[in-house]
N, C-alpha and C positions, 0 to 999 in steps of 0.2 A: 509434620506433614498431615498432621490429622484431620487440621481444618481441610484440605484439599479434598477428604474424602465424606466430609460433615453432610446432611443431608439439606443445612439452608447455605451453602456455599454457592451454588445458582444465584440464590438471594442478593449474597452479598455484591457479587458479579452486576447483578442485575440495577440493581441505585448505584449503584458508583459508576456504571453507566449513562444512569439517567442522570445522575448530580453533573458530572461531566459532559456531556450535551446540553444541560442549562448553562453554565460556565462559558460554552463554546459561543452561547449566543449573546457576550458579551464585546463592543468595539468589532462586530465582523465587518470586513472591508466590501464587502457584497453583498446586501443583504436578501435582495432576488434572488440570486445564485446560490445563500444559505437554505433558505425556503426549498427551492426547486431539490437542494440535494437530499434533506432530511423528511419531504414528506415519506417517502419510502421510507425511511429511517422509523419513522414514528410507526408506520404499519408494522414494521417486520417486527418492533418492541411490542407491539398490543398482542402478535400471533404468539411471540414466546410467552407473553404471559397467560394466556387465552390457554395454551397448549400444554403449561406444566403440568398441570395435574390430571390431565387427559394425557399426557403421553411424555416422561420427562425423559430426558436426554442424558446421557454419563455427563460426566461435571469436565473432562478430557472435550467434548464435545464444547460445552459452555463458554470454557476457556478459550480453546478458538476463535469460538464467535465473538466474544469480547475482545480479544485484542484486533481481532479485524477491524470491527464497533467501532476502537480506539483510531485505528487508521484513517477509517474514514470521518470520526466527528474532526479531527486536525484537517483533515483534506478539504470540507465541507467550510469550516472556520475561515479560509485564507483564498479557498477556491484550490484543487487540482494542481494549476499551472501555476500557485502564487506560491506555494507553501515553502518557507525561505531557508530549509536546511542546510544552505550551502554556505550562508548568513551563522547559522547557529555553529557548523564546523569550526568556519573562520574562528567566531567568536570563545568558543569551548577550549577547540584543541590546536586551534592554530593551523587548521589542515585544509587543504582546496579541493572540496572533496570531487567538485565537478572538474575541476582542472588535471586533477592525479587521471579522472577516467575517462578526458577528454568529451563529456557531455555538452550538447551546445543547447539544452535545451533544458529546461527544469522536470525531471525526471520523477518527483514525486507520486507521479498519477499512473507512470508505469509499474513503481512499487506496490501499489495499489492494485493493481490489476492482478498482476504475479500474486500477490498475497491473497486475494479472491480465493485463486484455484487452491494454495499452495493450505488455507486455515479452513475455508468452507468444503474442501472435497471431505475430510472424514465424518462432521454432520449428516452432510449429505448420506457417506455410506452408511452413517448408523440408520438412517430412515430405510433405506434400502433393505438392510440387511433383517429390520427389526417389524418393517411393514409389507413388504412384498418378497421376504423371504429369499431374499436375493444372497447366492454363495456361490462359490469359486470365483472363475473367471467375470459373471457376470453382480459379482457383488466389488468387484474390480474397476470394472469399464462404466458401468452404467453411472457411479455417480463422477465419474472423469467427464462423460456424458451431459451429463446437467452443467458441468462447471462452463462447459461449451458453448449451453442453449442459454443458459443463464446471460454467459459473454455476450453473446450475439445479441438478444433482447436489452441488454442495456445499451449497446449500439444503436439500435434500430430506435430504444426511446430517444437518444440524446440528440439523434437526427430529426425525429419526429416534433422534437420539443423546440429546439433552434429554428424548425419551418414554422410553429407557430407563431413564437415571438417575432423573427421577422426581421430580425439586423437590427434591434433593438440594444444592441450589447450586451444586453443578458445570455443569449444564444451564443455567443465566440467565448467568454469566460467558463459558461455550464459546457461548452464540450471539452475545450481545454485542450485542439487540437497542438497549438503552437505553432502553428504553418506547417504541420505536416501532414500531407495530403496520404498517408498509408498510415495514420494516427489510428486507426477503428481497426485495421486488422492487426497492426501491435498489440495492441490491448487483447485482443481475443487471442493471438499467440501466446502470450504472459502468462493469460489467464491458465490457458489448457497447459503449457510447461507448467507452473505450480502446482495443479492440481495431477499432473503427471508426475510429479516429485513426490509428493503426498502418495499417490499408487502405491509409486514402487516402495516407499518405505513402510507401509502397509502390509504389503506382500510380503517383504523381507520377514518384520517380525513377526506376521502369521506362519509362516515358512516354517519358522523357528519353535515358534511356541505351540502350533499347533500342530499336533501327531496328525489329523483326518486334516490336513489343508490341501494334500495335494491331491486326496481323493475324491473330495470336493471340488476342485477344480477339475478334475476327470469329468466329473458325473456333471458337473451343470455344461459340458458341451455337449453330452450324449442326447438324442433325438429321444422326446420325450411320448409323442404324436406321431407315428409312424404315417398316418393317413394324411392327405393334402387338407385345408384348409378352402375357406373362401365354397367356390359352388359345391365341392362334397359336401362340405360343412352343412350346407343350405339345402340339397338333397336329402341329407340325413336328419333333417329336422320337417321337415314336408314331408315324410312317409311316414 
């Protein structure tokens, strides 16, 4: 387990990433739809790189992100609604796997979503906790918080993206509703249940391992500002 704790394990993580996202842009059945999913993809790879040596992350953290990474260069490869698991069951194990759990719908992109909340909420808290100082309760909630707004703005772009292209069929593949018209707020449920799973298991073993957790937790709901805010605030700066 050494390499796990190695100081270029980021590293490693991080090309075999990239090698695997060039691979992906191999034979893609969409190749608009590849585009549209991976420009984000390419950003958020420039910020982790941009960021390591300004501010690196536990290698617990990294790991996360890379297997999310992974979820989505497959999702990105085939498109959301195309990615043929239920193909690869058949074929492997012999198993239905949509059949066993009565899914009518190709399911991959709810996975996806779940897995958002469920790998990116501890990232999240490590920034929290590491840049705004954020403990107890509110080193808790707040990156549950983000898994939320994060949800919702990838919504708001997927709708925003489809209105421009226009019924082009690029827009009905990149959202990957499948005719389900309460498809946006699934995905945003998923998202926050994972990242609510992520919480509690957080909690638990801070519970455990850490003697001041629960004190901490006291202390970040306690009033920190006894005085109101807003026009006091602004009284008190004008005298």
């Amino acid at each position: 387990m050494n390499w796990f704790f190695g100081k270029r394990y980021p590293l490693y993580l991080f090309v075999t990433a990239i090698i695997i996202l060039g691979l992906s842009a191999i034979n893609v059945p969409h190749p608009d739809d590849f585009k549209l999913e991976h420009y984000p993809t390419i950003v958020f790879l420039v910020l982790l790189a941009i960021s390591y040596k300004i501010f690196r992350l536990s290698n617990i953290s990294y790991t996360l992100i890379f297997i999310f990474l992974l979820l989505h260069i497959l999702g990105a490869h085939y498109t959301y609604s195309e990615v043929p698991y239920n193909q690869w069951f058949l074929r492997w194990f012999d198993f239905n796997l949509d059949g066993f759990f009565g899914f009518q719908r190709n399911m991959y992109d709810r996975l996806v979503h779940f897995s958002f909340g469920l790998l990116m909420y501890y990232p999240v808290r490590e920034l929290f906790a590491r840049i705004a100082n954020a403990r107890g309760f509110w080193g808790l909630y707040l990156p549950l918080d983000v898994m939320m707004a994060f949800s919702m703005i990838y919504e708001l772009a997927e709708w925003l993206i489809a209105i421009s292209y226009g019924g082009t069929g690029v827009d009905m593949t990149y959202i990957g509703s499948q005719g389900d018209v309460w498809d946006a707020q699934k995905d945003m449920f998923l998202a926050t249940f994972g990242g609510f799973l992520t919480m509690v298991v957080v909690m638990v073993i801070n519970s455990v391992l850490n003697k001041d957790f629960w004190k901490e937790f006291k202390d970040s709901l306690r009033i920190k500002e006894k005085k109101p805010l807003g026009e006091v605030k602004i009284q008190s700066w004008l005298k």
